[in-house]
C-alpha positions as a LaTeX table, in Angstrom:
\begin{tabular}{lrrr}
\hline
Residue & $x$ (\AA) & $y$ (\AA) & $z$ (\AA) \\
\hline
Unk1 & $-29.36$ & $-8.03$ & $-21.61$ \\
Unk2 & $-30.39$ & $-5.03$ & $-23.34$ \\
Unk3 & $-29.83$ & $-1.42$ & $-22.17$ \\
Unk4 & $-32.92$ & $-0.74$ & $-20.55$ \\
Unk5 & $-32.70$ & $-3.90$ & $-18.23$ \\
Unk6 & $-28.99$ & $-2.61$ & $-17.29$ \\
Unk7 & $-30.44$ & 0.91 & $-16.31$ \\
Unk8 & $-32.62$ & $-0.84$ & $-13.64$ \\
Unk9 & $-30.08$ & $-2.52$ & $-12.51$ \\
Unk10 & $-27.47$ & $-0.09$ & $-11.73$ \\
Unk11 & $-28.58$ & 3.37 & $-13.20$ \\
Unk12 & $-28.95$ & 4.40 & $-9.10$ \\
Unk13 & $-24.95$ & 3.51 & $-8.56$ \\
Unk14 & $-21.98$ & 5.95 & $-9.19$ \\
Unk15 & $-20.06$ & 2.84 & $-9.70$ \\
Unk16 & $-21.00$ & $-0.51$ & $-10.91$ \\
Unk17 & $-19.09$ & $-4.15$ & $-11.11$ \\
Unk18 & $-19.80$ & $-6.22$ & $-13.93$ \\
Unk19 & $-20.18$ & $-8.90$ & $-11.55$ \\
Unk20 & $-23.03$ & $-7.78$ & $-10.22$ \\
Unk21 & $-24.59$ & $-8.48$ & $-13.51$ \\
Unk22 & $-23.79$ & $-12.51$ & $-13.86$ \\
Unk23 & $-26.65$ & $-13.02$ & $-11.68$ \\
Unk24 & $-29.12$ & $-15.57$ & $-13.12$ \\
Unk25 & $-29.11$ & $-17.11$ & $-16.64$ \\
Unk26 & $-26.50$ & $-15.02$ & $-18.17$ \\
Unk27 & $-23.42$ & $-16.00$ & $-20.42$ \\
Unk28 & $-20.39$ & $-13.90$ & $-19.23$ \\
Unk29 & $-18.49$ & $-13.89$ & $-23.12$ \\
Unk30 & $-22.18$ & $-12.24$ & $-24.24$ \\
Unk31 & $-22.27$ & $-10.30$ & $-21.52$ \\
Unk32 & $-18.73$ & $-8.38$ & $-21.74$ \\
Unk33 & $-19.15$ & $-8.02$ & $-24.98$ \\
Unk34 & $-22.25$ & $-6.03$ & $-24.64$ \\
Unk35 & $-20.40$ & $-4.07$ & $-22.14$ \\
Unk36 & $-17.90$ & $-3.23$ & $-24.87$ \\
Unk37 & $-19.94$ & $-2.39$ & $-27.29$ \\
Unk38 & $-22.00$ & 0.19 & $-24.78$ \\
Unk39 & $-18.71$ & 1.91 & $-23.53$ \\
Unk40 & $-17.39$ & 2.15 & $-27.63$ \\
Unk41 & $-20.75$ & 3.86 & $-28.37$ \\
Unk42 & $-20.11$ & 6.22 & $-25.06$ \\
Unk43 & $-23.33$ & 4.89 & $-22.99$ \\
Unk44 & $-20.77$ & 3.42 & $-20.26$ \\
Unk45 & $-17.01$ & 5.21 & $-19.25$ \\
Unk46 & $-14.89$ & 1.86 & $-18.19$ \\
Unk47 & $-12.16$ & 2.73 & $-15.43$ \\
Unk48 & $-10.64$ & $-0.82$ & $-15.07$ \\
Unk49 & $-11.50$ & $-4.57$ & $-16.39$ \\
Unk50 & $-15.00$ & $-4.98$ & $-14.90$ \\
Unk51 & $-15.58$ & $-1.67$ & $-13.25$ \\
Unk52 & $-17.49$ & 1.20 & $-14.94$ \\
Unk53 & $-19.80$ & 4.10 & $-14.36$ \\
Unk54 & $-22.50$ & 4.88 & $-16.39$ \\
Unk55 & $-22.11$ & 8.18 & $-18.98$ \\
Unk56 & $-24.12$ & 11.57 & $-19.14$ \\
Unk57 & $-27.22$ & 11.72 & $-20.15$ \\
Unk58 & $-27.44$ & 7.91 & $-18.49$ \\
Unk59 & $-25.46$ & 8.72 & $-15.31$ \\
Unk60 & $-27.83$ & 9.58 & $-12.26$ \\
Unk61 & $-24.98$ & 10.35 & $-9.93$ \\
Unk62 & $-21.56$ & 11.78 & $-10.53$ \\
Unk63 & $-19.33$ & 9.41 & $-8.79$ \\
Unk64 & $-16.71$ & 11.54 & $-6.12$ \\
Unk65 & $-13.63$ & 10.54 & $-7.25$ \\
Unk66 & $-12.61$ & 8.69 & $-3.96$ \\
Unk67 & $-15.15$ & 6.17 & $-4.72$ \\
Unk68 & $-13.81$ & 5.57 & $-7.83$ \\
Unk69 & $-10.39$ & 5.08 & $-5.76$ \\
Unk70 & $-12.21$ & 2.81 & $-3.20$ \\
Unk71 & $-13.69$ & 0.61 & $-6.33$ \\
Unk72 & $-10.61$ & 0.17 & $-8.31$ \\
Unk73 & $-8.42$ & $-1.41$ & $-5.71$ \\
Unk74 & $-10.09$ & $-2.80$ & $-2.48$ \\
Unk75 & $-8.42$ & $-3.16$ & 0.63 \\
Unk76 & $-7.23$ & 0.63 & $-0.07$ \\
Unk77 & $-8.47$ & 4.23 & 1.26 \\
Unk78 & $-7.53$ & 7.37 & 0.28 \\
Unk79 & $-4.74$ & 9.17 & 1.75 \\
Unk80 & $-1.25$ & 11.41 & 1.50 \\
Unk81 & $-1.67$ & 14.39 & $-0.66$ \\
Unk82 & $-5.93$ & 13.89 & $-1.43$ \\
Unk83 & $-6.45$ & 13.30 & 2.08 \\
Unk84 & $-4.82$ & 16.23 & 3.60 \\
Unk85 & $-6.01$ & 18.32 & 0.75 \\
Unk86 & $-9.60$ & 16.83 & 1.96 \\
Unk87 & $-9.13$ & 18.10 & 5.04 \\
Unk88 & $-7.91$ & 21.54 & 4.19 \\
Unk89 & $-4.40$ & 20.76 & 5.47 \\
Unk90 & $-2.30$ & 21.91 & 2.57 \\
Unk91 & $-2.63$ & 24.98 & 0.32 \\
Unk92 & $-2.78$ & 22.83 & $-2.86$ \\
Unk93 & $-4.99$ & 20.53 & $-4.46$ \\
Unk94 & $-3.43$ & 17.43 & $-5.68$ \\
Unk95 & $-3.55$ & 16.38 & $-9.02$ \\
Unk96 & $-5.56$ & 12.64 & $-9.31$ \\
Unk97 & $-6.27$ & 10.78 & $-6.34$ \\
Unk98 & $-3.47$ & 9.19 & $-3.84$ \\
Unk99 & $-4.09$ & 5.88 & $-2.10$ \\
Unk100 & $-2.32$ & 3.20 & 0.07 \\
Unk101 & $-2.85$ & $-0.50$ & $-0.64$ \\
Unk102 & $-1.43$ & $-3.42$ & 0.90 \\
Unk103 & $-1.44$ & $-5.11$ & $-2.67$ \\
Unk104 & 1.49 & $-4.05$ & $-5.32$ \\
Unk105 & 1.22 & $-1.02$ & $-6.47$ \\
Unk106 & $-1.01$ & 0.70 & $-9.60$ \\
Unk107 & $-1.53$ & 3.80 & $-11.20$ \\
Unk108 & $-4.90$ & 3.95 & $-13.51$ \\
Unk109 & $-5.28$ & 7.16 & $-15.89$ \\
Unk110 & $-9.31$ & 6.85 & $-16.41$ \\
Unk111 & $-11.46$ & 9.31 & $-18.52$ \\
Unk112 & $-12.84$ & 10.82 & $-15.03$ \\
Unk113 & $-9.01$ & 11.28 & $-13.72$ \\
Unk114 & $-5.83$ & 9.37 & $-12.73$ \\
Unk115 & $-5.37$ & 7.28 & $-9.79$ \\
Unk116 & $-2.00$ & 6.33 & $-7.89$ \\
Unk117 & $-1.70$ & 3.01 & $-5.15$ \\
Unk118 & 1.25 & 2.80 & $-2.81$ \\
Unk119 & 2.27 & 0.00 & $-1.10$ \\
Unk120 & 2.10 & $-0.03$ & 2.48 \\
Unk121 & 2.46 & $-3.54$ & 5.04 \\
Unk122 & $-0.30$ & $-4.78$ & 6.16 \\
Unk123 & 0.64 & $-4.18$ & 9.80 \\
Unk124 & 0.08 & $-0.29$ & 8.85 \\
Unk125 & $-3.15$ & $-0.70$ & 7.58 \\
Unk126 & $-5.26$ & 1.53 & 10.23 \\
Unk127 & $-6.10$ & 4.93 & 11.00 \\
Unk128 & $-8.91$ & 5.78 & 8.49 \\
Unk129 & $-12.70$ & 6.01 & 8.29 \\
Unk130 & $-15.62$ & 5.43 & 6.01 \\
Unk131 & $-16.79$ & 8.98 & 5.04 \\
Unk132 & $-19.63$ & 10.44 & 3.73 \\
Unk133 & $-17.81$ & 12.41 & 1.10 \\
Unk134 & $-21.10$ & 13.19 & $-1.61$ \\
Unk135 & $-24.63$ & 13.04 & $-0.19$ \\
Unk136 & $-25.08$ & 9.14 & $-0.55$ \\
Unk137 & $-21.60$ & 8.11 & $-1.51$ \\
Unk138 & $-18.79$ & 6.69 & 1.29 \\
Unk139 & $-15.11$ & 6.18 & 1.04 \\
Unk140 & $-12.74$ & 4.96 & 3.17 \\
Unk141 & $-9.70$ & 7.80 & 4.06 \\
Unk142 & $-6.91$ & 8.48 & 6.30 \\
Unk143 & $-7.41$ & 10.39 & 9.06 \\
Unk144 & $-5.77$ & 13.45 & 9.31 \\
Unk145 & $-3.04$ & 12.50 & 11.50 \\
Unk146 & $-2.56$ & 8.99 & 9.62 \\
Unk147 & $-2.42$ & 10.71 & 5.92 \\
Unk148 & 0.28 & 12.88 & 7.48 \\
Unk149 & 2.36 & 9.86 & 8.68 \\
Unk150 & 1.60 & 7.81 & 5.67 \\
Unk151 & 3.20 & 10.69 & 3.84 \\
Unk152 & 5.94 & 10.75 & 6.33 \\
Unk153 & 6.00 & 6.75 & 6.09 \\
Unk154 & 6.85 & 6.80 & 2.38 \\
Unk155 & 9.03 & 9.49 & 2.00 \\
Unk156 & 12.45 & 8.39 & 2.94 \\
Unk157 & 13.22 & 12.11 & 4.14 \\
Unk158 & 10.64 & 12.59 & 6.17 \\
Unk159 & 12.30 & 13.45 & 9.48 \\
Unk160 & 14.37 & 16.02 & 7.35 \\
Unk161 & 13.07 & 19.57 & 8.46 \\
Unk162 & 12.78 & 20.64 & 5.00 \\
Unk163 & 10.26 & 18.33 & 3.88 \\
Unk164 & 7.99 & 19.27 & 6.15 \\
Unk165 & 8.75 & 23.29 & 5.47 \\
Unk166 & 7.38 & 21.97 & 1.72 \\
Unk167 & 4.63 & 20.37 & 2.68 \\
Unk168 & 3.30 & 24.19 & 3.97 \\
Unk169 & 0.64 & 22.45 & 6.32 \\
Unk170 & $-2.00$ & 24.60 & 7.23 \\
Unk171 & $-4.88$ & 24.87 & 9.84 \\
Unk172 & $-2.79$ & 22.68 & 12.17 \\
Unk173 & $-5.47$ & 23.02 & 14.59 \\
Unk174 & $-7.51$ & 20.38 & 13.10 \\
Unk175 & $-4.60$ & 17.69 & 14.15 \\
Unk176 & $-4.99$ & 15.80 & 16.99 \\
Unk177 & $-1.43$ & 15.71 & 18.47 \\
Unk178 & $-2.05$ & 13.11 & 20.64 \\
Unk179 & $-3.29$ & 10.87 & 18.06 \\
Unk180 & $-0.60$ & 12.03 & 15.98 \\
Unk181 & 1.76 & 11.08 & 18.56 \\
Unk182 & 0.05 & 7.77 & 18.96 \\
Unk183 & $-0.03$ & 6.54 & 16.04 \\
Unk184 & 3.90 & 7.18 & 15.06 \\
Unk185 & 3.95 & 5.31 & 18.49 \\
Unk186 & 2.44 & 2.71 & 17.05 \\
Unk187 & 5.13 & 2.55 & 14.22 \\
Unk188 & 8.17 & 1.72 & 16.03 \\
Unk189 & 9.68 & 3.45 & 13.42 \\
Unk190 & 11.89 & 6.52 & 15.09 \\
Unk191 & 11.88 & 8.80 & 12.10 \\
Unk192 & 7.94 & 8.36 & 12.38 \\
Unk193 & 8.33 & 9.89 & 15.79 \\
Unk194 & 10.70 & 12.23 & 14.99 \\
Unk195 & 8.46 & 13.80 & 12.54 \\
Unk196 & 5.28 & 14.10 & 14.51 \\
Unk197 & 7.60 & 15.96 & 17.19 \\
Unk198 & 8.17 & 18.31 & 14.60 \\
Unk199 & 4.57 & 18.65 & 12.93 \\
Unk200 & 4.04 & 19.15 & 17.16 \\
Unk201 & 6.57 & 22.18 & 17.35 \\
Unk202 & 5.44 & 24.08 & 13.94 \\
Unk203 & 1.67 & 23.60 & 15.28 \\
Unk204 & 2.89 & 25.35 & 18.57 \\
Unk205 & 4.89 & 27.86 & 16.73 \\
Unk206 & 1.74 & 28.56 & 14.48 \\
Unk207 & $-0.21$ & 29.33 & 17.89 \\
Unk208 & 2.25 & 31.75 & 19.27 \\
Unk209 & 1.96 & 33.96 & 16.75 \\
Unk210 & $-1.44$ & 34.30 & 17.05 \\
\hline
\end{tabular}
């Protein structure tokens, strides 16, 4: 396969698999070599074993970086700290992007940014939505309420008032309690429910001194 052929072939996607390419009559050693070769020259940026995006000038569209997340480790969507900075949620932006995975955890430092996995079970494995998050490019993330109770979920503090005074959540509004409420519910885990009765108070306290 030269370079030419592999432009047809993916130069439309943010991210490719290499196994997209084994269709046909093609030798995987020669073909993963050739990879190898076209990231050490800088035509190809690799961001795991057999996942890569093409380079500038090459690259058509800049992948969002929660696509990236989404491609390194499936059955994963963005969540914690990059969700609720998505949604506008928390004054600052967090550094890489923040996942939960029911498979062990990872932590990738790529040329286009670092990427952290948590563990969660797979009985907690709900509350997110495929999003539109560049024209043309989806990823699956939390919703608000669930990125705040995944947060909650791992921290083993949570239900402590101060956490949540340094989490300094903002635009509260955009919750929806009752979902919130729901979901921790859903748990069976009382310090879940403990702490979406207090994101509950703060967002009422926020309204009354409007």
């Amino acid at each position: 396969m030269n370079f030419t052929r592999l432009l047809e072939l993916v130069g439309d996607e943010p991210v490719f698999d290499s196994a997209v390419l084994l269709a046909g009559p093609v030798n995987p050693a020669d073909l993963h070599r050739q990879l190898s070769r076209w990231t050490k020259a800088g035509r190809l940026i690799q961001l795991r074993r057999g996942v890569y995006t093409l380079a500038p000038p090459y690259q058509k569209v800049k992948p969002h970086p929660f696509l990236i997340a989404n491609r390194l480790l499936p059955a994963s969507y963005v969540s914690l700290q990059s969700a609720l900075d998505y949604y506008g949620l928390i004054p600052d932006v967090a550094h890489g992007v923040v996942s939960v995975t029911t498979k062990r955890p990872h932590r990738w430092q790529t040329p286009l940014g670092g990427f952290i996995f948590h563990h969660i079970k797979p009985t907690w494995l709900h509350g997110y939505r495929r999003l539109e998050v560049s024209p043309g490019q989806y990823a699956f993330v939390a919703t608000p309420e669930k990125a705040l109770l995944d947060l909650a979920y791992l921290h083993p503090h949570a239900d402590d008032p101060a956490f949540l005074q340094e989490l300094r959540l903002q635009n509260l509004e955009r919750l929806d309690l009752a979902q919130l409420r729901a979901l921790a519910d859903r748990s069976a885990k009382p310090k879940l429910r403990r702490f979406a009765e207090r994101v509950a108070e703060l967002e009422t306290e926020t309204y009354e001194l409007l």
